[in-house]
N, C-alpha and C positions, 0 to 999 in steps of 0.2 A: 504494500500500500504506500503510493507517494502522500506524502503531509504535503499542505499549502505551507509555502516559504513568503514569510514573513517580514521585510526589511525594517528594522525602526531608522528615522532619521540620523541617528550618531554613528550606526552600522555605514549609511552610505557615506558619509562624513566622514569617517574611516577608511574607507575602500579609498576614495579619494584621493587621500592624506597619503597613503601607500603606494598610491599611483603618480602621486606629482613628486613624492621623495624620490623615486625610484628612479623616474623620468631624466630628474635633474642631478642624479648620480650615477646612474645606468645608463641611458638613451631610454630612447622613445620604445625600442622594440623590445629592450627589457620590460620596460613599463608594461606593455599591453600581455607580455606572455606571462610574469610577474601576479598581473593583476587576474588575467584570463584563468590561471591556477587556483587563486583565491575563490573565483566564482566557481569555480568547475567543482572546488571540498565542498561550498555552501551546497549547491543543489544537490548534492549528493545527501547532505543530512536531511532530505526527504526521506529517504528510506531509512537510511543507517543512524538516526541522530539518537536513540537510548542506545547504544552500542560505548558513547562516549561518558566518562564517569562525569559525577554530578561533583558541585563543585561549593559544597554548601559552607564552606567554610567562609566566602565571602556573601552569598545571598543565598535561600534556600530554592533550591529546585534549578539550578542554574549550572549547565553544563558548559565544558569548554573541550575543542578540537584545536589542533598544531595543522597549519598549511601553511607549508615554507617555513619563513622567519616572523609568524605571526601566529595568533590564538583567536578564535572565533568563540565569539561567547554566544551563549543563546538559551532560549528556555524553549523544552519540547514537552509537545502530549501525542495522542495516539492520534492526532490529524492536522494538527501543527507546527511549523519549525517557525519561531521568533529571534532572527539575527539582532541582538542589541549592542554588540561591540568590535570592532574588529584591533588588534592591540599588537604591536611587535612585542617578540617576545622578550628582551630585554629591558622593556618597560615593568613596573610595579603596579599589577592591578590593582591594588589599593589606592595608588595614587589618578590612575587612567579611566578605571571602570567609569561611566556614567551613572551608577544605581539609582541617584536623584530624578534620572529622568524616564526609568522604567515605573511602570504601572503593575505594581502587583497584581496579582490575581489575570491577566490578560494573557 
């Protein structure tokens, strides 16, 4: 069963962010195969996304996957995938997450 994929605004804000860093340290064609990899893990957590352990130690019911040098954060149910963050991984999710701007219970 594929779940509906989700984007919240910070997710795309993110991808973004990923993609102009990239850009402007990479090229352009880094950029696009870069960024094209990130989207290809998200839709994939249509099917696969409770496969990835939950990650409750920063908000409850809140999973995270590794694509590349990043972490996708998101919340799943049995017909749902809600991408709310996308984060390189050297960053400190405590400091990056957005939590303020997720809506419980959604």
């Amino acid at each position: 069963m594929k779940r509906e994929l989700i984007y919240r605004p910070d997710a795309l804000s993110d991808l973004n962010e990923a993609e102009s860093y990239t850009k402007q340290t990479w090229g352009g064609a880094q950029a696009k195969r870069y960024v094209a990899a990130l989207v290809a893990d998200i839709k994939a957590l249509r099917v696969s996304a409770l496969r990835y352990p939950l990650y409750n130690e920063v908000f409850l019911g809140l999973r995270r996957k590794r694509s590349g040098m990043h972490h996708i954060y998101y919340f799943a149910t049995d017909d749902r995938v809600e991408i709310l963050n996308v984060i390189h991984t050297s960053r400190d999710p405590g400091l990056h997450l957005k939590v303020e701007t997720w809506q419980e219970g959604e």
